[in-house]
Phi, psi and omega in degrees: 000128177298124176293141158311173168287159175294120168272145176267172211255330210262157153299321159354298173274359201253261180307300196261343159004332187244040157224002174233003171319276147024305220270041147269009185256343171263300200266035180243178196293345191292332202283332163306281190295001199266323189294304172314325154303311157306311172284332167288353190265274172355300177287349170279276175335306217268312193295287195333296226293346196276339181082021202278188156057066158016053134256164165210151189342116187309158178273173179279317171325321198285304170266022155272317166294348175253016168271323164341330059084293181243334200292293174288037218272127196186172176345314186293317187293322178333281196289005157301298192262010175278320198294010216223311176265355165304320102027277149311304172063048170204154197264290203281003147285332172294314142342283201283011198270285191303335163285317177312328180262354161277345147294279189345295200293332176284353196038079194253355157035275212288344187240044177283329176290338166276019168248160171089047189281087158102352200272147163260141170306338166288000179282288169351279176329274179318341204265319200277318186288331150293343189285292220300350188265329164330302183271344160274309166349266181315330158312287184241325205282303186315294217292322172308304193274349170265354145304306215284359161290279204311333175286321176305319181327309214264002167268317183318315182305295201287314193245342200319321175236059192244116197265133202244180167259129184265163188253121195221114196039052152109331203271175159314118197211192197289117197276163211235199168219155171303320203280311164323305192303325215256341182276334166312248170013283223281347152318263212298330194272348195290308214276334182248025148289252216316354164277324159358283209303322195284015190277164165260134196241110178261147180223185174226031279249045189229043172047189229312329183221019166104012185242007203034046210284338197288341156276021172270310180308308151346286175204122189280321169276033196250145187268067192267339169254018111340287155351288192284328179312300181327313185268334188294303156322321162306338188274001181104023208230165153250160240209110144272088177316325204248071184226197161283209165299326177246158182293133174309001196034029174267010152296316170324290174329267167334292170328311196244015139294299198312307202294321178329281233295290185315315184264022175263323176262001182248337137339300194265022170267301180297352214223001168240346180265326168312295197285336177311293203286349168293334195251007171082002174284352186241128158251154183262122198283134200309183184193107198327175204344059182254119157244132179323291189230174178250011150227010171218094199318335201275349151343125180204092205291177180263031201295350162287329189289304185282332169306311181296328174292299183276010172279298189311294180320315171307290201316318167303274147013292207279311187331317182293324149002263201257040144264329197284346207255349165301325191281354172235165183191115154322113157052217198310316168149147186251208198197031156295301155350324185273314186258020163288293188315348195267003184242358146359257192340297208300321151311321217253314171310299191303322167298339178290307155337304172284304151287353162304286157341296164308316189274327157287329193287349176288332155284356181242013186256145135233148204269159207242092185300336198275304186314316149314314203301312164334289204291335180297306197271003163243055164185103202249320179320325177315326181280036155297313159313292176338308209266260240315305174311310167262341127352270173329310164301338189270331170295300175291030122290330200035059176255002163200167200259330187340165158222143181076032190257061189246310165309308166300314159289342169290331173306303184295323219240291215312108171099034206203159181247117165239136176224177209299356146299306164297324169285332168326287218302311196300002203226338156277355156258027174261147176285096180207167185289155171305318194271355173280314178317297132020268149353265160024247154315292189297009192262182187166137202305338174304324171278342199293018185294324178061243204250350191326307186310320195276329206290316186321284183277018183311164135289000000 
């Protein structure tokens, strides 16, 4: 048997590749060195703009061509710092290298010690991991999941008042509309989308071991955790003044429980839209030359739902990961960290994925309304809640005498096919007022809904 050609190892990289594509210009490692670049260029500009160490502010041509660096950051450099840490056998050494030799060629000399200046490879780091998860977030994963908000909205919208029969452990129960059932969802994922958006993405600058001691050392009157606050910030980062050698990463932590969370709930999204089509309330619209089953032409699988369902399960798994194995560091720091983080991207694919999925399989459904109206009308019983409850009322009224008639519709309802003639007769013989008695009558599991329409379109 012949070895293959090099295959990427992961689906990711393979099969779904044009649909996680997006977050590799950020979680993959050239975007992780592309940031790192950024951030050592930014900290060369930000000392030089201070003058500090007798410099003085680069011109701007000058910095602009060397923000050129990370801004055209592309193959060359990529195969640049790979021949550079073959070598080294350090990435962010391999950085600061490339920034050294893009001074040089700019002839920039004179200020090159500054770079990678006073710094731990965990200055980098933290800075480069927070930009790149950040700009991914906000980029690609949020801008996803709220389409896949907004397409529930707009089915919630769309069905609000298509009245279905709801299932409370599997049974037959008190009826709700799809379009409600569906609003639920785009609630819930909206509320904890706006936690997303507010998270803070922390970083740290304050060298080997969290005291600034060699930049004290440097220049003693210099204001360095003032500084650093100053440059973290400029990148858009919020700024952890207290740490060890590394930023504790419990902004991290806090993030990808919300992404769990968020995908805990788009889970119990796919596995209640899998049973809609299973009970037939939902049809799938064909999709040209798509085959189904590979022997059974009339077949038309839910397969976005369930691809989306075991995409959330990977993605959940590694997200829990790497919040448990993040939230600790031996003393100072171990270097477990380095290679959790190199698995972001691979978390963040597999939930893009799944949101990818969801949103199209939310296109390819339509709802089969005559089959609710159906299914309504062979559970007539549900209105047993209804009689029994205006009853009650009608007794602390005192328009009736009943005793128990919670008891009295379980007699009637339980285990049992009641349809709508038989609750007529049964409803014209209670002791109840005409116009609650009325009521009733004119009810029907299709009216029976309660606010469900209006719950649909809230804000």
């Amino acid at each position: 048997m012949t070895s293959l050609p090099p295959q990427p190892l992961s689906p990711l990289d393979g099969r779904y590749r044009a649909a996680v594509a997006p977050l590799a210009d950020y979680l993959s490692e050239a975007g992780l060195n592309r940031a790192r670049v950024e951030v050592e260029v930014e900290w060369l500009i930000a000392l030089t703009d201070r003058s500090l160490f007798g410099t003085a502010p680069l011109a701007e041509a000058d910095k602009a061509r060397l923000r050129a660096a990370y801004v055209d950051f592309g193959q060359a450099e990529i195969d640049w710092l790979a021949e550079r840490e073959a070598v080294t056998r350090h990435d962010v050494k391999a950085v600061e290298y490339l920034v050294r030799d893009r001074l040089s060629t700019l002839g920039l000399d004179a200020v090159a010690e500054l770079t990678h200046f006073a710094c731990t490879s965990e200055d980098i780091n933290s800075l480069a991991y927070a930009l790149t998860v950040k700009r991914a977030v906000e980029r690609v994963w949020l801008p996803k999941l709220v389409a896949v908000t907004g397409a529930l909205r707009a089915i919630a919208e769309q069905h609000a008042d298509a009245a279905m029969l709801s299932r409370t452990h599997g049974q037959p129960a008190t009826p709700t509309t799809m379009g409600k059932e569906i609003a639920v969802f785009a609630w819930r994922l909206e509320r904890v989308a706006a936690q997303l958006a507010a998270s803070e993405y922390l970083g740290k600058f304050s060298g080997a071991t969290g005291t600034w001691s060699a930049h004290v050392v440097a220049a003693p009157d210099a204001d360095w955790p003032q500084i650093s606050r100053e440059f973290v910030e400029s990148l858009g980062l919020a700024f952890n003044p207290l740490t060890t050698q590394i930023e504790s990463h419990d902004w991290q932590v806090e993030l990808y429980d919300r992404v769990r969370h968020a995908g805990g709930i788009l889970h119990n999204l796919a596995t209640d839209v899998w049973t809609y089509i299973s009970l037939g309330y939902f049809a799938q619209i064909p999709v040209a030359g798509a085959t189904g089953s590979s022997t059974m032409p009339h077949k038309i699988n839910p397969i976005r739902f369930e691809n989306a369902e075991a995409n959330l399960e990977l993605s959940g798994a590694l997200f829990a990961s790497l919040s448990a194995t993040l939230v600790t560091s031996r003393l100072q720091r171990d270097l477990t960290d380095s290679t959790t983080q190199r698995n972001i991207g691979v978390a963040f694919g597999h939930s893009l994925l799944a949101l990818d999925n969801l949103h199209r399989g939310l296109g390819e459904i339509s709802l089969a309304e005559d089959v609710l109206l159906a299914d309504l009308d062979a559970n007539w019983e549900v209105l047993g809640e209804a009689i029994q409850t205006v009853v009650r009322a009608e007794v602390v009224a005192g328009r009736s005498s009943i005793s128990d008639p919670y008891a009295l519709l379980k007699e009637l309802t339980r285990g049992r096919r009641v349809g709508a003639a038989e609750l007529a007769e049964f409803i014209g013989g209670l002791e109840i007022g005409d116009a609650a008695k009325q009521r009733l009558l004119a009810l029907t599991p299709a009216t029976y809904t309660g606010l469900a329409s209006t719950l649909a379109v809230r804000d």
